[in-house]
C-alpha positions as CSV (number, residue, x, y, z in Angstrom):
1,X,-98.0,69.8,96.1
2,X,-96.5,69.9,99.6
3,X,-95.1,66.1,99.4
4,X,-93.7,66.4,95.6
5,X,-91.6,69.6,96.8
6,X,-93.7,72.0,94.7
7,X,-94.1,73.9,98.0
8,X,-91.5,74.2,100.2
9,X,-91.0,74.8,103.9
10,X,-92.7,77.8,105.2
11,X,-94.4,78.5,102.4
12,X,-97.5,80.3,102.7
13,X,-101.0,78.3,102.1
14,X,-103.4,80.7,100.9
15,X,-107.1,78.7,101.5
16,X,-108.8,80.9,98.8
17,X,-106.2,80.2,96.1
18,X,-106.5,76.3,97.0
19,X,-110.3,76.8,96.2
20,X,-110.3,77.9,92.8
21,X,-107.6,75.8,92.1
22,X,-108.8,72.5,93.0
23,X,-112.8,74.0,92.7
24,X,-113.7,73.0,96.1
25,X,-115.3,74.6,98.6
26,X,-113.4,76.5,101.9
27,X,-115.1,74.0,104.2
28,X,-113.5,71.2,102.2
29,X,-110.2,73.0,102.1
30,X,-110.4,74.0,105.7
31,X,-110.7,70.6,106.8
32,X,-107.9,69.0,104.7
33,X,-105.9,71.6,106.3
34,X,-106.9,70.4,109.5
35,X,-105.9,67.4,108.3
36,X,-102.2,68.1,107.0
37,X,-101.9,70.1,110.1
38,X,-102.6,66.7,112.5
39,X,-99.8,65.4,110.5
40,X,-97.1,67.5,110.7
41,X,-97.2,69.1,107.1
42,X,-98.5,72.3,108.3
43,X,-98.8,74.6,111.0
44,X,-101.9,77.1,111.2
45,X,-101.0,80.4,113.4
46,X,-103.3,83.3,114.2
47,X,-102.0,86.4,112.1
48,X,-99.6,84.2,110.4
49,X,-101.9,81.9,108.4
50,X,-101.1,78.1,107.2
51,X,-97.3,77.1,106.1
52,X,-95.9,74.3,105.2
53,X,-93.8,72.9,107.8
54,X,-90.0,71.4,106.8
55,X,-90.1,67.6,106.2
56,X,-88.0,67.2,109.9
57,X,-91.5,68.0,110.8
58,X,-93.8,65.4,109.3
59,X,-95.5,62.5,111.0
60,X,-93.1,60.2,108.4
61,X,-94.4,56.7,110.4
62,X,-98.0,57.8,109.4
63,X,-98.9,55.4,106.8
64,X,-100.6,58.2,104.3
65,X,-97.7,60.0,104.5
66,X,-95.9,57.1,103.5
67,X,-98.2,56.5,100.5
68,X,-98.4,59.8,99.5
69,X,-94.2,60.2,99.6
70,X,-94.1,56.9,97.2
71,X,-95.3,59.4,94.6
72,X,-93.1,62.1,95.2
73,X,-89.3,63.1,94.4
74,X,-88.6,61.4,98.1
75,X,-89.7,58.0,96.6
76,X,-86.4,56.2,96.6
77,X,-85.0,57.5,99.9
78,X,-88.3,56.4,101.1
79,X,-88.4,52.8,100.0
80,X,-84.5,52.4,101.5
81,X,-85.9,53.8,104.5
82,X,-88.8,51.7,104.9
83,X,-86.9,48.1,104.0
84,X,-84.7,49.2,106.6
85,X,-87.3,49.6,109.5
86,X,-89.0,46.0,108.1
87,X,-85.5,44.8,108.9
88,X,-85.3,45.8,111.8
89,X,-88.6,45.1,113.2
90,X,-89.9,42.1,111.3
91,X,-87.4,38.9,112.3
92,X,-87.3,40.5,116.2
93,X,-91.6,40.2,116.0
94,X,-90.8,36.7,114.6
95,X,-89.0,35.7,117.1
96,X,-90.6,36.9,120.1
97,X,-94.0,35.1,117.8
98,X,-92.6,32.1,118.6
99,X,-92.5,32.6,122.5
100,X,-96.3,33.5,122.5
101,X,-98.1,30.1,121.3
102,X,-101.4,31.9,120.6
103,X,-103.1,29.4,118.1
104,X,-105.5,31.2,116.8
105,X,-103.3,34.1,115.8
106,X,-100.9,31.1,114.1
107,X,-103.7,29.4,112.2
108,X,-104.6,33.1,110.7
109,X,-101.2,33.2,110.0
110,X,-101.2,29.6,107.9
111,X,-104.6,30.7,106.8
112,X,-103.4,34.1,104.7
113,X,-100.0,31.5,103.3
114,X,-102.8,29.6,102.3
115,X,-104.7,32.4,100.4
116,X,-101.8,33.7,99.1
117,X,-101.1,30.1,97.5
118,X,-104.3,30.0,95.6
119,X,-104.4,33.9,94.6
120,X,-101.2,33.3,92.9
121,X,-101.8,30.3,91.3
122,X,-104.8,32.1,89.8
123,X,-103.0,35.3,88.9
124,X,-104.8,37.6,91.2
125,X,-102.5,39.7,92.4
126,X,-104.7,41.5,94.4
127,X,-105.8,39.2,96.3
128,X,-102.2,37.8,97.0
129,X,-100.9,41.6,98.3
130,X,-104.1,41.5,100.4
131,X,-103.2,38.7,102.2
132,X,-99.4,39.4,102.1
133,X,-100.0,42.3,104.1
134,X,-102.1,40.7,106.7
135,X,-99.7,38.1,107.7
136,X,-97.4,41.1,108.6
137,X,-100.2,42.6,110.2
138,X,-100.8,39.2,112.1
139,X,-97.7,38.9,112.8
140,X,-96.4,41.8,114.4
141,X,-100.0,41.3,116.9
142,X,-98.2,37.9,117.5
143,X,-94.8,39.0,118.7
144,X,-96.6,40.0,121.9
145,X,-95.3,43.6,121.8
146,X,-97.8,46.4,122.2
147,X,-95.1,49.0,120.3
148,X,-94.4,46.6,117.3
149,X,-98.1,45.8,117.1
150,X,-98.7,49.8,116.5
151,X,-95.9,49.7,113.5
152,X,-98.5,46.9,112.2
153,X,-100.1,50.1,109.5
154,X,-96.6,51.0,108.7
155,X,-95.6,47.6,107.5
156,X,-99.1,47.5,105.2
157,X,-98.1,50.8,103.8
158,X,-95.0,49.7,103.2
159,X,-96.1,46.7,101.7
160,X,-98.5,48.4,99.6
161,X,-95.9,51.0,97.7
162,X,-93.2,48.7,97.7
163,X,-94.3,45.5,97.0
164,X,-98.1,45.2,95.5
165,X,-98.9,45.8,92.3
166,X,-97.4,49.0,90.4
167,X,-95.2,49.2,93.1
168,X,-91.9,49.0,91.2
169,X,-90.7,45.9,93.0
170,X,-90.8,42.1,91.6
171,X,-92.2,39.5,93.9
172,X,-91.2,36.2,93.1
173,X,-94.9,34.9,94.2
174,X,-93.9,31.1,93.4
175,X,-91.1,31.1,95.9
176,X,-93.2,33.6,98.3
177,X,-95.8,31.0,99.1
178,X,-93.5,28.5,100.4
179,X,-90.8,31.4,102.0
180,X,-94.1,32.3,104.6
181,X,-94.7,29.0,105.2
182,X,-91.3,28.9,107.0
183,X,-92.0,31.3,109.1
184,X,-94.7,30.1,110.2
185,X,-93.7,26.9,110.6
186,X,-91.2,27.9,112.9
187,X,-93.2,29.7,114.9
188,X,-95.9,26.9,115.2
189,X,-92.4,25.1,116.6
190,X,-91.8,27.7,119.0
191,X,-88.0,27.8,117.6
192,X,-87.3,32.0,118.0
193,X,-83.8,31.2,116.0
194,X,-85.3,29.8,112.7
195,X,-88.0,32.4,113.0
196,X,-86.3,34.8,113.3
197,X,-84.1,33.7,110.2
198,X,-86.6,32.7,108.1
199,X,-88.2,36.3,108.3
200,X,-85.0,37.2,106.9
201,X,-84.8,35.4,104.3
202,X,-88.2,35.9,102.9
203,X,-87.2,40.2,103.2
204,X,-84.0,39.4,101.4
205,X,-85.6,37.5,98.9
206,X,-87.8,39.7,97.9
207,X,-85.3,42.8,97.9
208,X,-86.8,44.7,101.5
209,X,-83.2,45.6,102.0
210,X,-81.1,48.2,101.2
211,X,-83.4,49.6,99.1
212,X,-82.7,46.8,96.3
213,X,-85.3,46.3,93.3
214,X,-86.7,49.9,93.5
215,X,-87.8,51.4,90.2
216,X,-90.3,54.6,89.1
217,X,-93.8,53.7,90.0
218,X,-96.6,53.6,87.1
219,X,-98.6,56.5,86.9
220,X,-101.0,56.6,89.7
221,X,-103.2,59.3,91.5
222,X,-102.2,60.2,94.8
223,X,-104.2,58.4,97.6
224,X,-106.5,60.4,99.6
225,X,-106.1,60.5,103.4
226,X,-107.3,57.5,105.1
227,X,-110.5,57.5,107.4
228,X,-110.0,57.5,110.9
């Protein structure tokens, strides 16, 4: 209700109405409050009670927030903004990846291209987003940067409304395989150029920029907060 713009700022939250509306109980309303309220959706004030804060507000990085916003009127703006940010971040965490030889990190890296070559060749999509996501987990842990390690959850969600499945984007799986092999590749080389420019490649090719291949997403229940 508070993402999709059916309640707008400062609109009052009245925790009884939200009861008997969703048939819950105060102590589950209260705490999803507490929830909304630790991300910036809504503010609780004594002798003012709960309202929904303006979207300059919101915690937009956190990545339920971003999940929950892929199924709201904000969608497109959303998906523009978020290819943006991957292009940003993603080809500077692959090049400073290929300054920081840590092996084991590289060999997870080769070992999800690997698992996404076999998922796809079998049709499970699933299995390929899983493992799509974690070499941009992997790699962002690999740049050697403690604040573009953080933005690791951002990139999944990302991932995850824009590019698994239902997500309104095409992924050219066939070409994918062999696009995040180059990357790591060059890595594995230590050459922080062709890292850097194979990352871009592999976000151009698969339209994480400028927004391009975004489309209504299927029908699909809002996900729940995540636990912490």
């Amino acid at each position: 209700m508070i993402v999709s713009g059916d309640l707008g700022a400062d609109r009052p939250l009245v925790p009884e109405e939200i009861g008997q509306r969703f048939e819950v109980s105060r102590t589950v309303v209260r705490e999803s409050l507490r929830v909304l309220e630790a991300k910036g959706l809504v503010s609780a004030r004594p002798n003012v009670g709960t309202r929904v804060r303006p979207v300059s507000d919101w915690n937009l990085l956190d990545p339920d927030i971003i999940e929950w916003r892929a199924y709201g009127p904000q969608r497109d703006d959303q998906r523009r903004e978020l290819c943006e940010l991957r292009w940003t971040i993603e080809p500077l965490a692959a090049r400073l990846a290929a300054g920081h030889g840590r092996e084991d990190v590289q060999q997870r890296l080769a070992d999800m291209v690997e698992i996404m070559g076999h998922s796809a060749a079998q049709g499970d999509t699933m299995t390929f987003s899983r493992a799509d996501a974690e070499f941009h987990s992997l790699l962002l842990q690999l740049a050697g940067n403690r604040m573009l390690e953080h933005l690791s959850g951002i990139v999944s969600a990302a991932l995850h409304v824009s590019g698994g499945p239902g997500g309104g984007c095409e992924r050219p799986v066939e070409n994918s395989v062999g696009q995040h092999m180059r990357v790591v590749d060059a890595i594995g080389s230590g050459d922080a150029t062709a890292a850097e420019a194979a990352m871009r490649q592999l976000l151009a090719a698969h339209g994480e920029v400028g927004g391009q291949g975004s489309g209504t997403p299927v029908d699909h229940v809002v996900p729940a907060p995540r636990e912490h």
